[in-house]
C-alpha positions as CSV (number, residue, x, y, z in Angstrom):
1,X,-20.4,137.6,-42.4
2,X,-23.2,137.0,-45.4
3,X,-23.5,140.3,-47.2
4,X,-26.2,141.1,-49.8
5,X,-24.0,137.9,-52.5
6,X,-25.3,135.5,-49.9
7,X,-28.4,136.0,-51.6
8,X,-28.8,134.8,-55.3
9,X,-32.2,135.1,-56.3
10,X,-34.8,138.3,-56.8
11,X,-36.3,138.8,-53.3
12,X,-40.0,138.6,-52.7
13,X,-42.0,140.4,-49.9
14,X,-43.4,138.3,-46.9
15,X,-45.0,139.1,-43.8
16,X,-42.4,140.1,-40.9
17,X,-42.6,137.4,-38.1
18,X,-43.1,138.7,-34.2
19,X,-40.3,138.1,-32.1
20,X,-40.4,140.3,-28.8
21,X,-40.3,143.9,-29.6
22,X,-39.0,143.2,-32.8
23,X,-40.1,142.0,-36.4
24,X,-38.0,139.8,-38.4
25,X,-37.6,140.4,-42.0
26,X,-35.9,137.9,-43.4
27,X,-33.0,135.2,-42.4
28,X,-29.6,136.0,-43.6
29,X,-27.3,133.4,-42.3
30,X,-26.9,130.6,-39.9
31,X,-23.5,129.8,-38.3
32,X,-22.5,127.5,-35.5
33,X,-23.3,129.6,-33.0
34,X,-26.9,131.4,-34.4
35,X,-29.1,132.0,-37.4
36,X,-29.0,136.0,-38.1
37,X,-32.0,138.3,-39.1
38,X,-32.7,141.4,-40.6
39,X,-34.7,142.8,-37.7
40,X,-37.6,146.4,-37.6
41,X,-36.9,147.8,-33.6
42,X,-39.6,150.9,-33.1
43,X,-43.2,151.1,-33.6
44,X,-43.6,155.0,-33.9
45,X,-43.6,155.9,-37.7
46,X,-40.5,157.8,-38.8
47,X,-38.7,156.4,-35.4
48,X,-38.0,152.8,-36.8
49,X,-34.4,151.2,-37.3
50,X,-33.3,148.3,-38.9
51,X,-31.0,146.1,-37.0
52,X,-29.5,142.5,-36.7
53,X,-30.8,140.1,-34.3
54,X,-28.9,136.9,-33.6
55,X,-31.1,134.3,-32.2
56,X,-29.5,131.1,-30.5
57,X,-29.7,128.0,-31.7
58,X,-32.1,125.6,-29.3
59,X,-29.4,123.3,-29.5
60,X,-26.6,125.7,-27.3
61,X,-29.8,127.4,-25.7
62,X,-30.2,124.3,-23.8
63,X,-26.7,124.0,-22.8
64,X,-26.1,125.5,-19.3
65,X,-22.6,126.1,-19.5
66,X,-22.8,128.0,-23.0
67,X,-25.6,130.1,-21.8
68,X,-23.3,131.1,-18.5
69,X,-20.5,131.8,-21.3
70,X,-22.7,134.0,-23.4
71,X,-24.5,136.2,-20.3
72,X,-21.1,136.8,-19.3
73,X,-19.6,137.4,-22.6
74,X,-22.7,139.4,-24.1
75,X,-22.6,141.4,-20.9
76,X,-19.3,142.9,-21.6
77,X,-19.5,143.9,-24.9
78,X,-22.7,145.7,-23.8
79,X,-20.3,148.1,-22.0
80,X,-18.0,149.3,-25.6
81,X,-18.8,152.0,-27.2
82,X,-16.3,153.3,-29.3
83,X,-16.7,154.7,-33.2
84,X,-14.5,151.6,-34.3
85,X,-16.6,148.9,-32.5
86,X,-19.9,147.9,-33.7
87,X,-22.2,148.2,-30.5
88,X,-24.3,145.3,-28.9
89,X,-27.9,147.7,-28.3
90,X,-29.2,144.7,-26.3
91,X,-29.2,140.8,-25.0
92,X,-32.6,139.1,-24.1
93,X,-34.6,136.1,-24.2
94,X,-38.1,135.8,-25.5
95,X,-39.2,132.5,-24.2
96,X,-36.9,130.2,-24.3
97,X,-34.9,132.0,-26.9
98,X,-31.6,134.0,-26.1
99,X,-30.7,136.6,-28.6
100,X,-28.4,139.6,-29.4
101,X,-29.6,143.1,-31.2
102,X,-26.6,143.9,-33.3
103,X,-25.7,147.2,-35.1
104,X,-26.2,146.8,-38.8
105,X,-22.5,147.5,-40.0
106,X,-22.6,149.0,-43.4
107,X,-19.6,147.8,-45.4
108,X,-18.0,144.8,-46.4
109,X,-15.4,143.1,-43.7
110,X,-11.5,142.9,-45.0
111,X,-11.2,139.8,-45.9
112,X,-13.8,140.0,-49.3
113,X,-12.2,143.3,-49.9
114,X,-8.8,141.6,-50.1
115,X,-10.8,138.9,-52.5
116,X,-11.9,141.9,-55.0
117,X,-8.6,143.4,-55.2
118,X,-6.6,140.1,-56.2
119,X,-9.8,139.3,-58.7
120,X,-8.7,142.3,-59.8
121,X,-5.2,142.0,-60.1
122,X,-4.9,145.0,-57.6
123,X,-2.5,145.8,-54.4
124,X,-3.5,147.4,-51.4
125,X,-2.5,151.0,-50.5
126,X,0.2,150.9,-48.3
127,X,-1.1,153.7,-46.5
128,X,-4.2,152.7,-46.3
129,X,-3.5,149.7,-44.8
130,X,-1.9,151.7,-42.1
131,X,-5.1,153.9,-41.7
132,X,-7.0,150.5,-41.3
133,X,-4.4,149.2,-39.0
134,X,-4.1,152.2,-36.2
135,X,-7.9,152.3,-36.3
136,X,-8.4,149.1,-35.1
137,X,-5.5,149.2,-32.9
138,X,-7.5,152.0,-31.2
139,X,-10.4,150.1,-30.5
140,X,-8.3,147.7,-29.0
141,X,-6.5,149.9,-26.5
142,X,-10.2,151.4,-25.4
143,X,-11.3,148.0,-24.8
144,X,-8.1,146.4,-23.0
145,X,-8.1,149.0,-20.8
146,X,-11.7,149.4,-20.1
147,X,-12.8,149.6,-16.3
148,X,-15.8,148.9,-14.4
149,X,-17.7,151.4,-12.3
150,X,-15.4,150.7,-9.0
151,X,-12.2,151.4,-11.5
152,X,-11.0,147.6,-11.9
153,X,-9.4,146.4,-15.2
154,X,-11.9,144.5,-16.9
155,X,-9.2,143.0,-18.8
156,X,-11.2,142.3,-22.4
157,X,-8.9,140.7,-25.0
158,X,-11.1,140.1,-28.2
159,X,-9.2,136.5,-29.3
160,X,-10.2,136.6,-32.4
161,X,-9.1,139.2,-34.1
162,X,-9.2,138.1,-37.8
163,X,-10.1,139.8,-41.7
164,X,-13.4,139.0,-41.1
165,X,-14.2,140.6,-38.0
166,X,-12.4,143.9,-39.3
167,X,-15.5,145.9,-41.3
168,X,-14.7,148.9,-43.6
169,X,-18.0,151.0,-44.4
170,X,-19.6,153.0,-47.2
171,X,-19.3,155.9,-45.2
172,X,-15.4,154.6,-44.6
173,X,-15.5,154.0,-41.2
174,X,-13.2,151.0,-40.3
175,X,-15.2,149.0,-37.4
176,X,-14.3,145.7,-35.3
177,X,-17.0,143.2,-34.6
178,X,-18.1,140.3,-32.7
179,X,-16.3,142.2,-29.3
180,X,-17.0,140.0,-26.1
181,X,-18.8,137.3,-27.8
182,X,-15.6,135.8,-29.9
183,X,-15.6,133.3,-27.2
184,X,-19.3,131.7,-27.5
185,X,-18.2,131.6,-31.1
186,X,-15.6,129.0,-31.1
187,X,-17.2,127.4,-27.9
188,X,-20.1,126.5,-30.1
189,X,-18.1,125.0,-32.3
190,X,-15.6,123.7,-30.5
191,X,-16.5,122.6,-27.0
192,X,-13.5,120.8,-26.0
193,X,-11.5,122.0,-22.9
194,X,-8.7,124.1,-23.3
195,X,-9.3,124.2,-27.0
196,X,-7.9,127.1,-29.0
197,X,-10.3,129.8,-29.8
198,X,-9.8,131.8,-32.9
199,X,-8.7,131.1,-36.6
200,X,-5.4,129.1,-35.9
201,X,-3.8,131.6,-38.7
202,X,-4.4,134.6,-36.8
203,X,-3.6,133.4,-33.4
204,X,-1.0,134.5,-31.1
205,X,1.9,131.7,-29.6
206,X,0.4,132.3,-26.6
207,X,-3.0,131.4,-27.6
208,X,-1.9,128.5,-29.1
209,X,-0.4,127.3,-26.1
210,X,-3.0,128.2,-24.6
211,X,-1.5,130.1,-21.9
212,X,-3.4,133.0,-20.0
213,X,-3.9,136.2,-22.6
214,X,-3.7,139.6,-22.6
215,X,-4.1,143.1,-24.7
216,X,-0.9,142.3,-26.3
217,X,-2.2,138.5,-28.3
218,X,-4.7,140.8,-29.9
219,X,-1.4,143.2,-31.1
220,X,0.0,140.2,-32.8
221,X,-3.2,139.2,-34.0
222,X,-3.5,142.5,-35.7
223,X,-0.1,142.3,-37.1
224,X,-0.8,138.6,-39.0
225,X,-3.3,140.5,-40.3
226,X,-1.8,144.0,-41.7
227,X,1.2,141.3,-42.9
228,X,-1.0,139.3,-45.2
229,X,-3.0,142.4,-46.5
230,X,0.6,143.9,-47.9
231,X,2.8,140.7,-48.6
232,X,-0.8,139.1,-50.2
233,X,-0.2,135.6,-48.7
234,X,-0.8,134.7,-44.7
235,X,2.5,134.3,-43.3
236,X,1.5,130.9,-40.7
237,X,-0.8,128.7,-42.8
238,X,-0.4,125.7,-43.5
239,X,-2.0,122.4,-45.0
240,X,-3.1,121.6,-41.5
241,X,-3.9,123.5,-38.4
242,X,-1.5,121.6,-36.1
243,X,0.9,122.6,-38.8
244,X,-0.1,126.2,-38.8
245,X,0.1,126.5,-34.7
246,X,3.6,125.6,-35.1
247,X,4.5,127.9,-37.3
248,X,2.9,130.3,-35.1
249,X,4.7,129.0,-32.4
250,X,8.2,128.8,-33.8
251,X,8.4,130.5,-37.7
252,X,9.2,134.0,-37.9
253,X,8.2,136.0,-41.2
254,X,10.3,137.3,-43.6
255,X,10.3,141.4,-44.3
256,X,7.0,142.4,-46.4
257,X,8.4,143.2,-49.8
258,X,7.6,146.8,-51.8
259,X,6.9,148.5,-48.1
260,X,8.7,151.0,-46.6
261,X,11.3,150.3,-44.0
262,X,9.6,152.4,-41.3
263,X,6.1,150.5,-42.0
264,X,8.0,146.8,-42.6
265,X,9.9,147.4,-39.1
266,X,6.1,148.5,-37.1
267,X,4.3,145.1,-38.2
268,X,7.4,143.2,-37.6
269,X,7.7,144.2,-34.6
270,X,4.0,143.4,-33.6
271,X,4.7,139.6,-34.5
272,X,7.6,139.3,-31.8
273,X,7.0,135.3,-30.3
274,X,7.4,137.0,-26.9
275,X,5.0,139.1,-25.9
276,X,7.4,141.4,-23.8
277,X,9.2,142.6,-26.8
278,X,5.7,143.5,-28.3
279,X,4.6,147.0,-28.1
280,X,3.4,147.8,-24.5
281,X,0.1,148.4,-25.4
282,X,-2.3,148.7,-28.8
283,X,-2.4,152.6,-28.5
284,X,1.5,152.6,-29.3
285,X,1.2,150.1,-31.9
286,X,-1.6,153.0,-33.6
287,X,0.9,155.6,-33.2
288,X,3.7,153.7,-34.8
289,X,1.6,152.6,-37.9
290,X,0.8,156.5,-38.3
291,X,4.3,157.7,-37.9
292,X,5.7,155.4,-40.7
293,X,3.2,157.0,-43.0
294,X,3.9,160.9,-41.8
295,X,3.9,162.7,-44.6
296,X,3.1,160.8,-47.6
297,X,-0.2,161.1,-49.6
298,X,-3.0,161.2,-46.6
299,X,-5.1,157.9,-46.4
300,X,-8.2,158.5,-44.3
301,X,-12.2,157.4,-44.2
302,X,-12.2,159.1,-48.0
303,X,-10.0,156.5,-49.1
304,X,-11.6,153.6,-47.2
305,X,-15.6,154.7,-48.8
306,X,-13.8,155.1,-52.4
307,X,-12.5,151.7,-52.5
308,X,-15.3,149.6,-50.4
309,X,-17.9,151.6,-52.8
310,X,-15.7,151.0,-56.2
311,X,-15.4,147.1,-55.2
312,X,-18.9,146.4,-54.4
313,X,-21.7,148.4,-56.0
314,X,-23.9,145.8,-56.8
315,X,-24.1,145.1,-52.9
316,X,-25.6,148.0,-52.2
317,X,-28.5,147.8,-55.1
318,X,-29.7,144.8,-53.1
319,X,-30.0,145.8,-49.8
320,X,-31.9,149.1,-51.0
321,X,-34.3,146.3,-52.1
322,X,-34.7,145.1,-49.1
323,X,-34.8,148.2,-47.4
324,X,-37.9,149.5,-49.2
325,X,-39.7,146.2,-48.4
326,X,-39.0,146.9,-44.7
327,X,-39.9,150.4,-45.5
328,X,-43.3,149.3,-46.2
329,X,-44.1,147.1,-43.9
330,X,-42.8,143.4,-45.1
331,X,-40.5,141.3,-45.2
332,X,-38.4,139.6,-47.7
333,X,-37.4,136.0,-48.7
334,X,-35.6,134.6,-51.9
335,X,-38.1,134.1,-54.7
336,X,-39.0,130.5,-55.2
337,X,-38.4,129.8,-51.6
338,X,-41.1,127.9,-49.6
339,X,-44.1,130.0,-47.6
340,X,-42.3,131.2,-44.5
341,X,-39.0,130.3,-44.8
342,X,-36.4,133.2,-45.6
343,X,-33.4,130.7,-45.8
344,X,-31.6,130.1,-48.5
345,X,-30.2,126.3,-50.3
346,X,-27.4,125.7,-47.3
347,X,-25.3,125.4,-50.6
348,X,-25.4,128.9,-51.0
349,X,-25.7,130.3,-47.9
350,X,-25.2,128.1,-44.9
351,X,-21.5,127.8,-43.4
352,X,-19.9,124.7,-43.4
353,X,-19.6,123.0,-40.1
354,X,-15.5,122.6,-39.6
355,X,-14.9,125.3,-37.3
356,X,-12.0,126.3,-39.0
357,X,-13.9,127.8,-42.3
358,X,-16.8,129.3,-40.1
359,X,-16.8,132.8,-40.7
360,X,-17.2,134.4,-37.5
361,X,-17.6,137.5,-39.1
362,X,-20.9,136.5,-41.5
363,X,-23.9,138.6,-38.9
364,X,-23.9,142.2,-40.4
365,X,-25.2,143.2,-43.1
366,X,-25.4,146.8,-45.4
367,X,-28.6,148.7,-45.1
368,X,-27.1,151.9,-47.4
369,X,-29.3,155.0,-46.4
370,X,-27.2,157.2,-48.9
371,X,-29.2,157.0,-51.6
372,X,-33.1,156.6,-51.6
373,X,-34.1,153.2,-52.2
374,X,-34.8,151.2,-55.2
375,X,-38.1,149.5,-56.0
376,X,-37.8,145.8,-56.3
377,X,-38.4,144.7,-59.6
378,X,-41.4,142.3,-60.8
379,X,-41.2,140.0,-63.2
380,X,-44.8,140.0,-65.6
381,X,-46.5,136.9,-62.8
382,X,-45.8,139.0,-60.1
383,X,-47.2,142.4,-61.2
384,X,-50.7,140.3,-62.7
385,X,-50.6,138.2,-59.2
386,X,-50.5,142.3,-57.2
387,X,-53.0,143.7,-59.3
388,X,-55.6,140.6,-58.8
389,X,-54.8,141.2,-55.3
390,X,-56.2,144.7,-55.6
391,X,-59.1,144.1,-57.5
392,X,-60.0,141.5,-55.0
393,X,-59.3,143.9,-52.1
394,X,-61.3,146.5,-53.4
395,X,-64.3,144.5,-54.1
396,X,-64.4,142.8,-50.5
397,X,-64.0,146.9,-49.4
398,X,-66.9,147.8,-51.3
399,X,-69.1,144.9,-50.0
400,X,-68.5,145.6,-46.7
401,X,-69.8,149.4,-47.0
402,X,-73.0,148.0,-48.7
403,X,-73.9,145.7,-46.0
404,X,-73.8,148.4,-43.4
405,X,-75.5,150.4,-45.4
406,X,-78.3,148.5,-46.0
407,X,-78.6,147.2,-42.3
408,X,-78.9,150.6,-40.8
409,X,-82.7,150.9,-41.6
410,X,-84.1,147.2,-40.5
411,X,-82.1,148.0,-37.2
412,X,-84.0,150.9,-36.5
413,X,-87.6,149.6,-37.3
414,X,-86.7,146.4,-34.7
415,X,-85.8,148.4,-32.2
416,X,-88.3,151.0,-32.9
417,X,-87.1,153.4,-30.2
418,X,-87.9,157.5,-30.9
419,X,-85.2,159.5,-30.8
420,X,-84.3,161.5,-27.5
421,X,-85.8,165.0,-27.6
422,X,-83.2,167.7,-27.9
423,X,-83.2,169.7,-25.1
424,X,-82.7,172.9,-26.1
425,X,-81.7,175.9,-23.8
426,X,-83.7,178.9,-23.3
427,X,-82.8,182.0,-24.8
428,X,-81.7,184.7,-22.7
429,X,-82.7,188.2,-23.4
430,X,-81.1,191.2,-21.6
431,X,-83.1,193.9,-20.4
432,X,-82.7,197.5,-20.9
433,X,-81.2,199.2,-18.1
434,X,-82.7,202.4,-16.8
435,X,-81.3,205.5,-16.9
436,X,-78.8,206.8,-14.8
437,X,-79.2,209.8,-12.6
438,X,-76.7,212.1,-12.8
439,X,-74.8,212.1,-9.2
440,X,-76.3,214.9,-6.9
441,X,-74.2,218.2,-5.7
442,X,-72.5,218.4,-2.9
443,X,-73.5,220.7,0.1
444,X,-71.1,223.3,-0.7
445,X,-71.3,223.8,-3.9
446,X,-72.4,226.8,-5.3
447,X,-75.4,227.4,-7.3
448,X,-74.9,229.7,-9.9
449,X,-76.6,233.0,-10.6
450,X,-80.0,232.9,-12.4
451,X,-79.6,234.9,-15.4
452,X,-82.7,237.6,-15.9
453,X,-85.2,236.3,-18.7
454,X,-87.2,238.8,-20.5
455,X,-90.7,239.5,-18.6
456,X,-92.8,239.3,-22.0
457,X,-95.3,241.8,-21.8
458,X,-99.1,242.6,-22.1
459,X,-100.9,245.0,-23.4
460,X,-103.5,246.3,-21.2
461,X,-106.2,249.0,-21.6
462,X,-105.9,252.1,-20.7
463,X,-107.3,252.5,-17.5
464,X,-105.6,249.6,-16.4
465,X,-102.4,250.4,-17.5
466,X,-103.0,253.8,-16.1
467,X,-103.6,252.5,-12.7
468,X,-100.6,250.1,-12.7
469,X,-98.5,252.5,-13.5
470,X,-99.3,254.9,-10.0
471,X,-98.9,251.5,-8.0
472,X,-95.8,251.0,-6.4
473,X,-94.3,247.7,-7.3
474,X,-92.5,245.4,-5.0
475,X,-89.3,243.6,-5.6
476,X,-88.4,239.5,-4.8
477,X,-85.5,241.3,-1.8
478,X,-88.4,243.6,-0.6
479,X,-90.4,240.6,-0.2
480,X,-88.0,238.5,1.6
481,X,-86.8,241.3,3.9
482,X,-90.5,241.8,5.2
483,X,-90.7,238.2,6.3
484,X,-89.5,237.6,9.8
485,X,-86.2,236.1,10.5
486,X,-86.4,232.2,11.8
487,X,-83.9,229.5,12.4
């Protein structure tokens, strides 16, 4: 799989090219099967993820029988989901296109780990290799005994189960790619029937007789593989690959030296010729790897993000690169690379074509959300060719405005149209209310007594006052007792 050393030169932004629902920001690699982009999925801001798209080549797109192979193949590996497999989010065609929408994997796959180390004169952890070991192992047993909805045994055996389809991550998650598709892979490049699919150095006798497989060729696969990260030499190759089938087919392997017995006997047993005296099923293989560890010094994801991070800092400085450029909006391309096209010299990053060195592996790449990005750097030409494109921006900006503004007033003497009266609405005014009359008494109620006010008096003359004074004078009951009674 090309990681961020596939490319050599300083990156420059480009415009992201349509495809579907997704934007393509650069090309990374092209293999025998596909070429493999850095893809944007989402349109809503803050709900965008970078992704890998494989896109297949016209050449196996117009082959009917591969396309059969891949709906089939890509429809199964749509159906895993497990922490240790790296998901397949979708399989379309756009046009006449057929394409895969990959998880981004963020690591580097075994086999360049394995590199660093013996660049470095360093060893592999024992234990660590066991970690590695029973986590793939337990991807395998999900996937062998996977069912469909009806409960049938959908019988998945991966076939090509090799270094570089084993991924270790920043974060230290250990992750197996390429599930359900391993098959398209080596059809593509080798389309011969009953040829062998897979690495020949990492295939099981039964592959390479190509006899029917099961769950158990991917336990031996596994086992090649644990064997040749602790002895540090692959225990079948050869100088040819008829040469290396046979001694698949007929060499055993010598114990790995420097391991523990308990560890040594668990691999060795995983490379039996027959597959009956394998273990029964990946899930016990897992639990044997563990058990030969039990209580030594603890090897875990903390172990795995230590070393893949130690080995391989400068990977991650140039995918943050690229990640800000997607951040933003663009694209990316090596710099001196022609107008549109994001592929590198095929001597530095296109596979060769022998089937045998195509690294089946080369289609994920490290997008490191960790650590906030780091802006790409500009040489002097490149910062004076941004800045002219600012001036020049802001200046066409600027004209724009002035041209509207000084149409506005000849369009309204052409048209010469008055301006619609604003209707306004009339103002309502409350009146005042009258007073309220207080409610009036009841029948019954009873009125009470007048209270005596003070006759005011007059002073008279004598005479007067002498004569009122003989008159008798007649009271408000004498008067109403002299009326007559009347109903």
């Amino acid at each position: 799989m090309p990681s961020t050393n596939a490319l050599t030169r300083a990156l420059t932004k480009q415009t992201p090219q349509l495809f579907g629902r997704y934007h393509l920001l650069g090309k990374i690699a092209m293999g025998g099967m596909a070429e493999v982009f850095v893809a944007r999925c989402g349109e809503l801001l803050g709900m965008q993820t970078l992704i890998a798209l494989k896109r297949i080549l016209p050449v196996h797109a117009a082959d009917e029988k591969f396309v059969q192979m891949f709906q089939r193949e890509a429809s199964i590996a749509l159906r895993l989901q497990h922490r240790s497999i790296a998901r397949v989010f979708e399989v379309g065609k756009v046009q006449n296109d057929w394409y895969l929408s990959l998880e981004l994997v963020q690591g580097e796959n075994l086999a360049r780990v394995s590199d660093a180390l013996e660049s470095r004169h360093l060893h592999w952890d024992p234990n660590l290799v066991a970690f590695i070991g029973s986590e793939v192992a337990q991807a395998l047993h999900y996937a062998h005994t996977l069912t469909d909805a009806r409960g049938r045994q959908l019988n998945i055996v991966h076939r090509d189960i090799s270094p570089e389809n084993i991924m270790l991550g920043f974060d230290g998650s250990v992750k197996v790619i390429d599930f359900g598709i391993a098959s398209c892979e080596s059809y593509a490049s080798l389309t011969t029937q009953g040829a062998v699919r897979g690495k020949v150095q990492y295939v099981s006798p039964e592959q390479a007789q190509t006899h029917k497989l099961d769950g158990r060729s991917d336990i031996f696969s596994l086992g090649v593989v644990l064997y040749e990260c602790l002895a540090g030499a692959q225990p079948f190759e050869r100088t040819s690959p008829m040469a290396t089938l046979d001694a698949v087919v007929n060499k055993w392997v010598p114990p790995i030296p420097h391991v523990s017995p308990q560890l040594n006997d668990a691999i060795i047993k995983a490379l039996e010729k027959e597959p009956g005296r394998r273990y029964k099923s990946a899930e016990e293989f897992s639990h044997a790897l563990l058990a030969a560890i039990a209580g030594q010094d603890a090897a875990g994801p903390t172990k795995v993000s230590q070393l893949v991070t130690s080995l391989f800092p400068q990977r991650l400085q140039r995918w943050r690169q690229i990640q800000e450029m997607a951040l933003e909006g663009f694209g990316f391309k090596e710099r001196g690379a022609k107008e549109g096209d994001a592929t590198p010299p095929p001597a530095q990053l296109m596979e060769p074509a022998d089937s045998e060195n195509i690294t089946q592996a080369e289609k994920y790449y490290v997008i490191s959300n960790s650590q906030p990005p780091v802006p790409p750097v500009l040489t002097t030409p490149a910062r004076r060719a941004t800045r002219t494109a600012g001036v020049v921006f802001a200046l066409a900006v600027a004209a724009s405005i002035l041209f509207l503004i000084a149409r506005k007033p000849r369009e309204r003497v052409e048209n010469d149209v008055p301006p619609a009266p604003i209707a306004v609405s009339p103002r309502i005014v409350p009146l005042p209310l009258p007073p309220r009359e207080p409610p009036p008494e009841p029948p019954n109620a009873v009125t009470p007594p007048e209270e005596d006010l003070p006759i005011p008096t007059v002073k008279l003359p004598p005479k007067l006052a002498k004569k009122a004074l003989n008159k008798p004078r007649r009271t408000r009951h004498a008067r109403a007792g002299s009326r007559p009674a009347t109903r």
